[in-house]
PDB file of N, CA, C, O and CB in Angstrom:
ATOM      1  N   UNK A   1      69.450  -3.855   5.084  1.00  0.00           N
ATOM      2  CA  UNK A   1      68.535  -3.041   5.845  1.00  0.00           C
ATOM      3  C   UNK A   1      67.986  -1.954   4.927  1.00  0.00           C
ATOM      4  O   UNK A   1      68.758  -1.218   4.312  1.00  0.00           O
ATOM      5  CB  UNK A   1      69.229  -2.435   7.092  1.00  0.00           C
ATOM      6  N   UNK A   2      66.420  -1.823   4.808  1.00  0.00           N
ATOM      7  CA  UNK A   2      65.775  -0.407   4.131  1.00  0.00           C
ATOM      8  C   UNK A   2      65.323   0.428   5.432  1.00  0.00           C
ATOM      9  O   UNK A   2      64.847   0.063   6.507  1.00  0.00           O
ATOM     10  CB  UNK A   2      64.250  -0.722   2.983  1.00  0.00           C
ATOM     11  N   UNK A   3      65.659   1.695   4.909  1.00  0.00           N
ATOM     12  CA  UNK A   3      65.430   2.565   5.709  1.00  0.00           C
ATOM     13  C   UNK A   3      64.240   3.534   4.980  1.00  0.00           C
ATOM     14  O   UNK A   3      64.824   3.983   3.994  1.00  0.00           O
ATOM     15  CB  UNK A   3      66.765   3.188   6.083  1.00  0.00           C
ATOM     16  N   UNK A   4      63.301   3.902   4.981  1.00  0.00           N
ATOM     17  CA  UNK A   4      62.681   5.117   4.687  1.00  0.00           C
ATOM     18  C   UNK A   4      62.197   5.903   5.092  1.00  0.00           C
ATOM     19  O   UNK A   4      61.027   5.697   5.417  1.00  0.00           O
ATOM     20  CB  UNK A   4      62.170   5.152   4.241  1.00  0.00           C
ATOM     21  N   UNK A   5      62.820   7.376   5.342  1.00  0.00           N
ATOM     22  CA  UNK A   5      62.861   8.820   5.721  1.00  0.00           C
ATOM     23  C   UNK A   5      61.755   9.491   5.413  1.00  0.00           C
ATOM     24  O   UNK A   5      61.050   9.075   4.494  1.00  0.00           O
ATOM     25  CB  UNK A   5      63.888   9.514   5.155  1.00  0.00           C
ATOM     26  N   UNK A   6      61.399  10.672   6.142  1.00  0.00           N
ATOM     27  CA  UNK A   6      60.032  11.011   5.828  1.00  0.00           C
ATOM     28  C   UNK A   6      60.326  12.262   5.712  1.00  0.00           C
ATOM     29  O   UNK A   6      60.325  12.972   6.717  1.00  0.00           O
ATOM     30  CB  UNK A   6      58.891  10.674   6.767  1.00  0.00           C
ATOM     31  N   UNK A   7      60.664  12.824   4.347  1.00  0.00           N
ATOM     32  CA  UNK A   7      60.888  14.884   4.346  1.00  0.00           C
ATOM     33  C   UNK A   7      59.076  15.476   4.497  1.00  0.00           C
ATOM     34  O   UNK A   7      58.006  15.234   3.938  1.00  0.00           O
ATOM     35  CB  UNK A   7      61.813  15.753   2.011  1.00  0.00           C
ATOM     36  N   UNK A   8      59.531  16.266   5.487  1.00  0.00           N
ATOM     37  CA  UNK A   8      58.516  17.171   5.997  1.00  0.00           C
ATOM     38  C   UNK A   8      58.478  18.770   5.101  1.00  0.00           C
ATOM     39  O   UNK A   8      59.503  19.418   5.315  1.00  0.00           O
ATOM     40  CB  UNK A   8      58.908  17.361   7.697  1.00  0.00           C
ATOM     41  N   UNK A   9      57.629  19.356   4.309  1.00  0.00           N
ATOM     42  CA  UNK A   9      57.573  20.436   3.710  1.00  0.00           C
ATOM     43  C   UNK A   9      56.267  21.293   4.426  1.00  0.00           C
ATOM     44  O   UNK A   9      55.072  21.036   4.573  1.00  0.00           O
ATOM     45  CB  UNK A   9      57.499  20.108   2.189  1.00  0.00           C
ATOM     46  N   UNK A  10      57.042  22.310   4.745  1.00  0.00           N
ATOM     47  CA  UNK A  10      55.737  23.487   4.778  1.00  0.00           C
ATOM     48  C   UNK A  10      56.242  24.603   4.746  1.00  0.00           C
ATOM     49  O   UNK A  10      57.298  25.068   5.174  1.00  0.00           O
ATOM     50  CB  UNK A  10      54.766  23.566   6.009  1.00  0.00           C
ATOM     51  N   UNK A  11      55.151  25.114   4.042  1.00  0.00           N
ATOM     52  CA  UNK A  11      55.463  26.743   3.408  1.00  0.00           C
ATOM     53  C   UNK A  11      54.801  27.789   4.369  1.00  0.00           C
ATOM     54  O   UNK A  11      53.627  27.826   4.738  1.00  0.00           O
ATOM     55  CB  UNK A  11      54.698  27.032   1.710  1.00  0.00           C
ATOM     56  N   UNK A  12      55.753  28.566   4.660  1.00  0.00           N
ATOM     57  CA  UNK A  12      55.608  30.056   5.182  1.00  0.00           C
ATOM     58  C   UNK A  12      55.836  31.434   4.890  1.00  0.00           C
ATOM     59  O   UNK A  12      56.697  32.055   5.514  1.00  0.00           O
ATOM     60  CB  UNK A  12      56.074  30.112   5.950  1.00  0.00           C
ATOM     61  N   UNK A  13      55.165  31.955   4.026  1.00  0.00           N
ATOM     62  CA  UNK A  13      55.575  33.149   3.394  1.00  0.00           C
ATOM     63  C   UNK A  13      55.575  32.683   2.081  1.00  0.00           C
ATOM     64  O   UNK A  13      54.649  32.176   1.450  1.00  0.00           O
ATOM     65  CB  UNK A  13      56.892  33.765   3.856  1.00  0.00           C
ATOM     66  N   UNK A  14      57.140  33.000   1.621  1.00  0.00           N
ATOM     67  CA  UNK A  14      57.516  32.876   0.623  1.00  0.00           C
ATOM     68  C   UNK A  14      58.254  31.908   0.397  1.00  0.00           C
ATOM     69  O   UNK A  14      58.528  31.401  -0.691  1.00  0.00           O
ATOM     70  CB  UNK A  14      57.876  33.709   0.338  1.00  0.00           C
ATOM     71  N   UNK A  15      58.713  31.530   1.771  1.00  0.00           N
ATOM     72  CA  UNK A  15      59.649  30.038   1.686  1.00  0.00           C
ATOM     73  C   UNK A  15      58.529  28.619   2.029  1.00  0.00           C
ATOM     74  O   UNK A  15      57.403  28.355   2.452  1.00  0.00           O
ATOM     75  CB  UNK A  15      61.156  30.089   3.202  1.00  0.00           C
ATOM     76  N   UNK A  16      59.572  28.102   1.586  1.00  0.00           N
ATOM     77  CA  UNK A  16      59.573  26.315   1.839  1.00  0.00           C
ATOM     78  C   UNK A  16      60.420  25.861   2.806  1.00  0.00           C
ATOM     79  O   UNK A  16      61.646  25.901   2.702  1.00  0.00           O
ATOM     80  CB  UNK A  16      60.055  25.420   0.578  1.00  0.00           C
ATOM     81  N   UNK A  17      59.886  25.478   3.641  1.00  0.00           N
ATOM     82  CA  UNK A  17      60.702  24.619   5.174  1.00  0.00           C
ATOM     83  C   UNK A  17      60.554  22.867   4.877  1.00  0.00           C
ATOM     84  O   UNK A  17      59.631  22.065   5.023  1.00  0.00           O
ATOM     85  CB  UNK A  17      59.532  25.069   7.114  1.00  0.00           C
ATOM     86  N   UNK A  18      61.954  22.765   4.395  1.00  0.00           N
ATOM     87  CA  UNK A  18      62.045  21.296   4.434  1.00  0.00           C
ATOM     88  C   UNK A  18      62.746  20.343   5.540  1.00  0.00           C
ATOM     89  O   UNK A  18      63.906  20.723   5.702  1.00  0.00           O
ATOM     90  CB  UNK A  18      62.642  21.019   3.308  1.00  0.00           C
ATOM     91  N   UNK A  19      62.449  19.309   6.297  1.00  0.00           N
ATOM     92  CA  UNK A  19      63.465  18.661   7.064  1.00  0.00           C
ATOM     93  C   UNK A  19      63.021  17.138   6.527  1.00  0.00           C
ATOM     94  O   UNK A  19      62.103  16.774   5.793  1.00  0.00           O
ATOM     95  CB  UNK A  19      63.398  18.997   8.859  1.00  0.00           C
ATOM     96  N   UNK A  20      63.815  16.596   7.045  1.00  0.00           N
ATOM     97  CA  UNK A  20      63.871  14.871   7.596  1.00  0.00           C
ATOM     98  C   UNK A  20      63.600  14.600   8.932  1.00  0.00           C
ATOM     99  O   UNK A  20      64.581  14.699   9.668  1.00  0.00           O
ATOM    100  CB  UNK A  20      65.305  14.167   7.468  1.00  0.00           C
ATOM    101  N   UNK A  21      62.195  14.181   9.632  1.00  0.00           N
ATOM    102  CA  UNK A  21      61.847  13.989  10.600  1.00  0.00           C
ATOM    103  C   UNK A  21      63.528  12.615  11.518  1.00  0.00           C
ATOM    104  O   UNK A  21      64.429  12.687  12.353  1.00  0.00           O
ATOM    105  CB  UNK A  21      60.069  13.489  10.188  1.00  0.00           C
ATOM    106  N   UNK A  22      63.005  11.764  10.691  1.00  0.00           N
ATOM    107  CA  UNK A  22      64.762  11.044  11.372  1.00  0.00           C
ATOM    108  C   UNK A  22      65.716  10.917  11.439  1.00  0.00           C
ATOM    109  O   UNK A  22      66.413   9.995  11.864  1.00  0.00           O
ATOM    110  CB  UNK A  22      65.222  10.394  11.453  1.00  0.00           C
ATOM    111  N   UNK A  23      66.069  12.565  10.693  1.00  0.00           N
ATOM    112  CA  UNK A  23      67.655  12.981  10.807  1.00  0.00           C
ATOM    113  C   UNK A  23      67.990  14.310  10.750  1.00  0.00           C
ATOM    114  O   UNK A  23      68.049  15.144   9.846  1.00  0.00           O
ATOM    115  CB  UNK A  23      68.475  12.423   9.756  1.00  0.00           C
ATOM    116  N   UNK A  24      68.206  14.307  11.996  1.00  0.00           N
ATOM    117  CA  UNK A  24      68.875  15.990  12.663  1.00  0.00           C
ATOM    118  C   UNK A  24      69.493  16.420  12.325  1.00  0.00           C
ATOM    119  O   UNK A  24      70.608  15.899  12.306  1.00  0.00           O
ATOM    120  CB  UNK A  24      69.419  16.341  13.663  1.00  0.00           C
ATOM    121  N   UNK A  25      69.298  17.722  11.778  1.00  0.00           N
ATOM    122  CA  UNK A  25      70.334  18.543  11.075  1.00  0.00           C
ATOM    123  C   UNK A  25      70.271  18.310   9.389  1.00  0.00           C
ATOM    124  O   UNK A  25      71.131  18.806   8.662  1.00  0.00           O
ATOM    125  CB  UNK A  25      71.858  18.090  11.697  1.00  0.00           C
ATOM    126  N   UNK A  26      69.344  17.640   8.954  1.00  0.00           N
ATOM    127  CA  UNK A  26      69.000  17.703   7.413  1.00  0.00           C
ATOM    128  C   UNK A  26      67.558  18.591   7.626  1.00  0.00           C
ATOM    129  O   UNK A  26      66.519  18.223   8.174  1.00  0.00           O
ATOM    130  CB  UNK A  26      68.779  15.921   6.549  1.00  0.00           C
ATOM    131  N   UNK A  27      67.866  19.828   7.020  1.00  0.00           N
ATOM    132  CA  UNK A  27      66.692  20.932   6.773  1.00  0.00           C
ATOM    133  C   UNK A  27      67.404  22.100   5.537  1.00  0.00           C
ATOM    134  O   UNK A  27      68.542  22.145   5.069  1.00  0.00           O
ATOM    135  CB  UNK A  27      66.266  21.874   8.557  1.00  0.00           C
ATOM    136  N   UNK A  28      66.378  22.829   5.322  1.00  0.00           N
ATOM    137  CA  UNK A  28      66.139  23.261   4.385  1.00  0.00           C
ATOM    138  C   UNK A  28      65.796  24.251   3.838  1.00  0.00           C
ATOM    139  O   UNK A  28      64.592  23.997   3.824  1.00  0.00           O
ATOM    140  CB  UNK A  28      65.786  22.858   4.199  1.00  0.00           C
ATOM    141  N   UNK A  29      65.936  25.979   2.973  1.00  0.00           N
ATOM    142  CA  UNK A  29      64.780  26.900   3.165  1.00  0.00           C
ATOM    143  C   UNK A  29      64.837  27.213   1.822  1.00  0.00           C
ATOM    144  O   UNK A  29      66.000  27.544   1.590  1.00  0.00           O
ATOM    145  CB  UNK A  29      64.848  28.153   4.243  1.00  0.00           C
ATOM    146  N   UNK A  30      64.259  27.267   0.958  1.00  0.00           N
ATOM    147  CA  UNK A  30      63.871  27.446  -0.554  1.00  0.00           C
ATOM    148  C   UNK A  30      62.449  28.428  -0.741  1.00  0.00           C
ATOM    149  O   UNK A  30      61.425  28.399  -0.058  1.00  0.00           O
ATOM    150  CB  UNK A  30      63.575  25.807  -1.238  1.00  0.00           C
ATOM    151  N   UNK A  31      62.735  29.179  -1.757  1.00  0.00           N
ATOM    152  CA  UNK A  31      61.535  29.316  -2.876  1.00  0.00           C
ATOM    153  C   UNK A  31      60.304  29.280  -3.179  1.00  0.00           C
ATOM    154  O   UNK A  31      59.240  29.891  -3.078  1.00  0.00           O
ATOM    155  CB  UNK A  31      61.567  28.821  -3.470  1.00  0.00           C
ATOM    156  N   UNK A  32      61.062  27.851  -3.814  1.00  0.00           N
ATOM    157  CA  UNK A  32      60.228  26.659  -4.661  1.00  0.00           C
ATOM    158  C   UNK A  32      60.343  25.502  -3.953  1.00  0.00           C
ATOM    159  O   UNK A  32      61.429  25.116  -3.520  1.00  0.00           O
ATOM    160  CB  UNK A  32      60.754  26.321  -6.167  1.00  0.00           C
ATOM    161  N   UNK A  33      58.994  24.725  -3.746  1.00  0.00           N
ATOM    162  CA  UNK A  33      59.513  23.835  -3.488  1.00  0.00           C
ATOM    163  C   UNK A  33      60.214  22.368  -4.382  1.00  0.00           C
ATOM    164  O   UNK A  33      61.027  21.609  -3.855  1.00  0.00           O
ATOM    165  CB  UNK A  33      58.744  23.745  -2.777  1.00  0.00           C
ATOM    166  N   UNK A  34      59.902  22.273  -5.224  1.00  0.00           N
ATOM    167  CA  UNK A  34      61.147  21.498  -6.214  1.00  0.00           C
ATOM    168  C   UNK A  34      62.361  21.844  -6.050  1.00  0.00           C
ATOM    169  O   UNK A  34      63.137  21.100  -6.649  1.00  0.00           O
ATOM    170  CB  UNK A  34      61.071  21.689  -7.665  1.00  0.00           C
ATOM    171  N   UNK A  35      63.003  22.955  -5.287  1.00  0.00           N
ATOM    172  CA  UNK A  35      64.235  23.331  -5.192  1.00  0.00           C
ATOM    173  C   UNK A  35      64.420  22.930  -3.714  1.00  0.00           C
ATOM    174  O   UNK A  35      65.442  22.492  -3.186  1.00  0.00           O
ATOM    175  CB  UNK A  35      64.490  24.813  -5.608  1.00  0.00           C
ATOM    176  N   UNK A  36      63.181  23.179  -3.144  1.00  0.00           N
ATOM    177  CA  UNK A  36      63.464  22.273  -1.511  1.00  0.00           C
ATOM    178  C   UNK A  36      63.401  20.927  -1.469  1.00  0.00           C
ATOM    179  O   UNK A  36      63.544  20.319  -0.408  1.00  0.00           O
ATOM    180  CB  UNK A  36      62.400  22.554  -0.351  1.00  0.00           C
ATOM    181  N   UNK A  37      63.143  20.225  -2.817  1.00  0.00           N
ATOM    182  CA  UNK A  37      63.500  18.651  -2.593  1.00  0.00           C
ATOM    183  C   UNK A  37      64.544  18.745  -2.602  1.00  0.00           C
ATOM    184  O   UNK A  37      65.228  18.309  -1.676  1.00  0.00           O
ATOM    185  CB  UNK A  37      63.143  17.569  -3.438  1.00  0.00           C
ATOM    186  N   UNK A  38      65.008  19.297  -3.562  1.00  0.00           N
ATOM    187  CA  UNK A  38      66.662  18.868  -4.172  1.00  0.00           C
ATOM    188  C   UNK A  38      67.774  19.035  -3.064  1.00  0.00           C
ATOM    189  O   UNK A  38      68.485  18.073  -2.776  1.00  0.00           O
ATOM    190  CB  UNK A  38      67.217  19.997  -5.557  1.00  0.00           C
ATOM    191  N   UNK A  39      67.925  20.268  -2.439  1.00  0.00           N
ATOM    192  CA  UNK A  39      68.164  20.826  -1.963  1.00  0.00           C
ATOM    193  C   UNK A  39      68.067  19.677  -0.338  1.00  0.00           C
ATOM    194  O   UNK A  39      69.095  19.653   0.340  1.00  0.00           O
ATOM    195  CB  UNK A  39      67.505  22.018  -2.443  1.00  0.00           C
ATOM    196  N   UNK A  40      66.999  18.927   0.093  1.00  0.00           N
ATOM    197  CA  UNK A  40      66.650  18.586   1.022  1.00  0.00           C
ATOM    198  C   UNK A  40      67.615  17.428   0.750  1.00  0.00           C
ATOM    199  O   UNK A  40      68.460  17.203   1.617  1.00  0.00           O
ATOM    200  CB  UNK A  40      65.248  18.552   1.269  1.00  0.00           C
ATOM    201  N   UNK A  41      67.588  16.613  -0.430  1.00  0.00           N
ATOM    202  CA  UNK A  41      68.076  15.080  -0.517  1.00  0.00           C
ATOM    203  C   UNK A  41      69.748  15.808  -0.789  1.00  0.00           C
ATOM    204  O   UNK A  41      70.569  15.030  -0.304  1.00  0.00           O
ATOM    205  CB  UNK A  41      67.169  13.823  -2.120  1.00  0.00           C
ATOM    206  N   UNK A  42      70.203  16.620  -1.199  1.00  0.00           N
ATOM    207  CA  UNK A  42      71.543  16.647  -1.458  1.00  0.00           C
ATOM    208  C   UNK A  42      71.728  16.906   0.480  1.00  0.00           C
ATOM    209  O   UNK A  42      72.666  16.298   0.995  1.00  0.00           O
ATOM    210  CB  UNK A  42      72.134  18.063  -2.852  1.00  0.00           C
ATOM    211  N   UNK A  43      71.318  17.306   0.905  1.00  0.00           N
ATOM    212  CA  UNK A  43      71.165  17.508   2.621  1.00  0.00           C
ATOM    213  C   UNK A  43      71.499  16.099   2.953  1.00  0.00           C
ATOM    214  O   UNK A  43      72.609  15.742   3.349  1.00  0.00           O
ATOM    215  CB  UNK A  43      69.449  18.021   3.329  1.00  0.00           C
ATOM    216  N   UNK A  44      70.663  15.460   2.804  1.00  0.00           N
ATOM    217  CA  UNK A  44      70.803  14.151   3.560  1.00  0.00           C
ATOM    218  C   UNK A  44      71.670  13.171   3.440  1.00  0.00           C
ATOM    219  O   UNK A  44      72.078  12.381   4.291  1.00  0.00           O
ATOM    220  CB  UNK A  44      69.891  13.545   3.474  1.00  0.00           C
ATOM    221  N   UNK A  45      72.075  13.339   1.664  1.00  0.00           N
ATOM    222  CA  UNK A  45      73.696  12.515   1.490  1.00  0.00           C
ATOM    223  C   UNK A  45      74.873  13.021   2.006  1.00  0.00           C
ATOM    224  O   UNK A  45      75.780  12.225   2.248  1.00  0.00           O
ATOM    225  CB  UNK A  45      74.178  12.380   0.068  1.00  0.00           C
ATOM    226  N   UNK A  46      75.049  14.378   2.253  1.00  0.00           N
ATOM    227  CA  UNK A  46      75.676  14.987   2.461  1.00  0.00           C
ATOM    228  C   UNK A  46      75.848  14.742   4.122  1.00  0.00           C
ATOM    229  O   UNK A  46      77.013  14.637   4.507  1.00  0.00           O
ATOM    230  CB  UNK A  46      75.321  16.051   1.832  1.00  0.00           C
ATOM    231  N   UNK A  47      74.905  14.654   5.020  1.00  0.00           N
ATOM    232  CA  UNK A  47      75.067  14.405   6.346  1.00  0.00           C
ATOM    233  C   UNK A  47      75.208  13.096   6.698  1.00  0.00           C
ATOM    234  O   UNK A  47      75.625  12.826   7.825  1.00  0.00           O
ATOM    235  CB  UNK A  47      74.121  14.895   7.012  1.00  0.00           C
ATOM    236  N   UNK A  48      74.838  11.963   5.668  1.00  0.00           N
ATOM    237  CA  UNK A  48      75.259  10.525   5.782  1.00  0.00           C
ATOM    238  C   UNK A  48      76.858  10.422   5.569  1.00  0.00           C
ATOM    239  O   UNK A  48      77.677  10.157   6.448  1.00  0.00           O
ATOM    240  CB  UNK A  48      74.446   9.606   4.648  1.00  0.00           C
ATOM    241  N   UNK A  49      77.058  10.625   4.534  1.00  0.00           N
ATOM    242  CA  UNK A  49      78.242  10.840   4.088  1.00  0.00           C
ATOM    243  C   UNK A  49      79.344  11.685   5.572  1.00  0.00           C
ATOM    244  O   UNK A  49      80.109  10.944   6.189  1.00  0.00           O
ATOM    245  CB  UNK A  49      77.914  11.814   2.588  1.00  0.00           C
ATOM    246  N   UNK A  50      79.287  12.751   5.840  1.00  0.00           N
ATOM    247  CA  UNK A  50      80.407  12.979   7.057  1.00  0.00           C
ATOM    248  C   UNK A  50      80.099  12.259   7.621  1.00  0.00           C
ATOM    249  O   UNK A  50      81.003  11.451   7.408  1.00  0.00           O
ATOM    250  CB  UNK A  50      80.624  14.083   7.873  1.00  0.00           C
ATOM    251  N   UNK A  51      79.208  11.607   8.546  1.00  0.00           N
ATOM    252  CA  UNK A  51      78.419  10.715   8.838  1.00  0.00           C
ATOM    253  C   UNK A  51      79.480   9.677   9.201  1.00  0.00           C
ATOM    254  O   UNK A  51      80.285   9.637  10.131  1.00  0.00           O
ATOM    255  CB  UNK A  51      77.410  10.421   7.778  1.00  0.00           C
ATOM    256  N   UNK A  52      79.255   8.917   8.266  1.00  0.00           N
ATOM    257  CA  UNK A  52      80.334   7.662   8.085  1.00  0.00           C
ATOM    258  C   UNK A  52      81.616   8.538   7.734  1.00  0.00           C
ATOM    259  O   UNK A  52      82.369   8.020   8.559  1.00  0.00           O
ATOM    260  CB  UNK A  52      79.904   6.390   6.684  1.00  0.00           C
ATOM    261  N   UNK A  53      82.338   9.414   7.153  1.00  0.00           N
ATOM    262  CA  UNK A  53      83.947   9.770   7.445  1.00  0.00           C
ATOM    263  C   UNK A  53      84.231  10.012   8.809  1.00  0.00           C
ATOM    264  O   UNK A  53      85.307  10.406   9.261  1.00  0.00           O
ATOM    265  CB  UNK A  53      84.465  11.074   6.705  1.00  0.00           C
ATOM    266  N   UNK A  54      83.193   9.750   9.441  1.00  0.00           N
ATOM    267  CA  UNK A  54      83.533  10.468  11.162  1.00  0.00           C
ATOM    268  C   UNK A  54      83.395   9.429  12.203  1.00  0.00           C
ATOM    269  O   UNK A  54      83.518   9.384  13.427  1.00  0.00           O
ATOM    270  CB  UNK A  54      82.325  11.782  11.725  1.00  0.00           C
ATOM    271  N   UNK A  55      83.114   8.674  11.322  1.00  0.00           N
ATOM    272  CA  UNK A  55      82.997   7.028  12.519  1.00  0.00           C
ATOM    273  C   UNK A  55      84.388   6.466  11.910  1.00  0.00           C
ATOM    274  O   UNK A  55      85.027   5.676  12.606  1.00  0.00           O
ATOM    275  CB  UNK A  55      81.203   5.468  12.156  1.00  0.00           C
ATOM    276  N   UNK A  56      84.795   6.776  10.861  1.00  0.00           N
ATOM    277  CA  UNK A  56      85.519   5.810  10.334  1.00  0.00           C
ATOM    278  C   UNK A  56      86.985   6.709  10.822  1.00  0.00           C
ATOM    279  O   UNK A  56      88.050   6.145  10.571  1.00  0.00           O
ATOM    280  CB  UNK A  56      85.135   5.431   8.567  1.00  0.00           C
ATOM    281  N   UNK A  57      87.034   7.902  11.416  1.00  0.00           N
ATOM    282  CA  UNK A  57      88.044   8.604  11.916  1.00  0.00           C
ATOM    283  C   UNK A  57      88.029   8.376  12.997  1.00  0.00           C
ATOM    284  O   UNK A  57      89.194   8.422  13.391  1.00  0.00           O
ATOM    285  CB  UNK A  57      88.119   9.766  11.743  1.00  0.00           C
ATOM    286  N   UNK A  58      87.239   8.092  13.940  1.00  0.00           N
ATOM    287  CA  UNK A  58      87.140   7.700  15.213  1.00  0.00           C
ATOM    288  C   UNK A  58      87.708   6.122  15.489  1.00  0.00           C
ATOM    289  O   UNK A  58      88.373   5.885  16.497  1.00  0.00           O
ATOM    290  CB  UNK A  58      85.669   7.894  15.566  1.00  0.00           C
ATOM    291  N   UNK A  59      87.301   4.803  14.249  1.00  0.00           N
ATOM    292  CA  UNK A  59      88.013   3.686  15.034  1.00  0.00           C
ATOM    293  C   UNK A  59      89.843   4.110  14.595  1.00  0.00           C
ATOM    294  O   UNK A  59      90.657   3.190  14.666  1.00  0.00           O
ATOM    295  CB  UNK A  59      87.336   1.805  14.351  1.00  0.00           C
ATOM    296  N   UNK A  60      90.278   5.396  14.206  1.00  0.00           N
ATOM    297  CA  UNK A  60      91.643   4.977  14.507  1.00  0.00           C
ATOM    298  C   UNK A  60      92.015   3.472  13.403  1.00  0.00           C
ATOM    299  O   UNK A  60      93.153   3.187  13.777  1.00  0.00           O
ATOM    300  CB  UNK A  60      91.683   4.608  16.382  1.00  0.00           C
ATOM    301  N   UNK A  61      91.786   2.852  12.739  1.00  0.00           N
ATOM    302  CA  UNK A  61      92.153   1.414  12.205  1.00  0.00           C
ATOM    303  C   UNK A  61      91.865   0.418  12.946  1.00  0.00           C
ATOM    304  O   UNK A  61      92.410  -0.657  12.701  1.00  0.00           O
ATOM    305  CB  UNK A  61      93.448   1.204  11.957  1.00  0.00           C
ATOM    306  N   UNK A  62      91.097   0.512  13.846  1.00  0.00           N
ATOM    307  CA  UNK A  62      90.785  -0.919  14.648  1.00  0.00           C
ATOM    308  C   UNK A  62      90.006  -1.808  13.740  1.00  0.00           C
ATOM    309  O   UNK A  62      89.358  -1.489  12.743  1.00  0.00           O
ATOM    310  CB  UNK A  62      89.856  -0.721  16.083  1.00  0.00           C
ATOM    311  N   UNK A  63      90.125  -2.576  14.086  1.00  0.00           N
ATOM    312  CA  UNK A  63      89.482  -4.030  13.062  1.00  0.00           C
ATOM    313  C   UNK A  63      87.884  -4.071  13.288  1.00  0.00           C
ATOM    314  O   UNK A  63      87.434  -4.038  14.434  1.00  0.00           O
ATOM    315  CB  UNK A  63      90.197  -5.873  13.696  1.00  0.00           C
ATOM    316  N   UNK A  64      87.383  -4.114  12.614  1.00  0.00           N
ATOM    317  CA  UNK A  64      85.820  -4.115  12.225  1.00  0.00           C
ATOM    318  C   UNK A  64      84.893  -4.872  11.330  1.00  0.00           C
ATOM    319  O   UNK A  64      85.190  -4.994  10.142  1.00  0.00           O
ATOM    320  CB  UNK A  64      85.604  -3.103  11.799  1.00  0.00           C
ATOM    321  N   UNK A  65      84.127  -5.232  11.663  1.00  0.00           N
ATOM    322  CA  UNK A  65      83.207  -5.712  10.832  1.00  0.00           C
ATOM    323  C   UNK A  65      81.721  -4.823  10.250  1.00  0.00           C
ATOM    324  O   UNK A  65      80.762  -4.536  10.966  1.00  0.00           O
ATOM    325  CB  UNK A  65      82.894  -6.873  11.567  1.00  0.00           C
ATOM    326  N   UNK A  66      81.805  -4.635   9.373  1.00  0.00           N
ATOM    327  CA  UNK A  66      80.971  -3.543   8.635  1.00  0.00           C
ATOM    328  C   UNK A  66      79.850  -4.339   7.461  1.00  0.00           C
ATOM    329  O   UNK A  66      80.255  -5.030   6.526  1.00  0.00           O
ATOM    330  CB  UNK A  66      82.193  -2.405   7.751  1.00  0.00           C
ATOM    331  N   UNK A  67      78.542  -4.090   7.726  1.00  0.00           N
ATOM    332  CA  UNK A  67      77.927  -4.475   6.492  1.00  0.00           C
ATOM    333  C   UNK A  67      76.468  -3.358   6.026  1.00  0.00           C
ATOM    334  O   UNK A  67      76.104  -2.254   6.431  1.00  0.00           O
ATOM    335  CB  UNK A  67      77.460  -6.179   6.770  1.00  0.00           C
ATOM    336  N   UNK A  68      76.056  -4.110   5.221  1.00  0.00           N
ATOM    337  CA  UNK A  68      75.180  -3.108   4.454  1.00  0.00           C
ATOM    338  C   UNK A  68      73.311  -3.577   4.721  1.00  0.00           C
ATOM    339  O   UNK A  68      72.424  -2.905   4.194  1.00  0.00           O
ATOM    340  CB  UNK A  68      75.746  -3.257   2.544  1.00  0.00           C
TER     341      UNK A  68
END
């Protein structure tokens, strides 16, 4: 499966407002915006990532089938 995410940037002031329209809770407030990419994508591994440690704490060890 490809997935591709759409980071949203807009500047107000002095900052940069970054999110991911299809994933809640990846946002952002920077600067620069080159520092609101970075900043935005370390966001989004970072919320994939608990992400999956938190499903995978929830089956308890039940038997599963998992793919990519």
């Amino acid at each position: 499966m490809h997935t591709t995410l759409s980071a949203v940037y807009q500047q107000r002031g002095d900052w940069y407002i970054g999110y991911v329209e299809e994933l809640p809770g990846a946002n952002v407030q920077e600067h620069i915006l080159e520092q609101a990419r970075e900043s935005l994508k370390e966001a989004v591994t970072l919320i994939i990532e608990s992400n999956r440690t938190l499903g995978r704490e929830e089956l308890h060890g039940e038997p599963v089938l998992r793919e990519e």
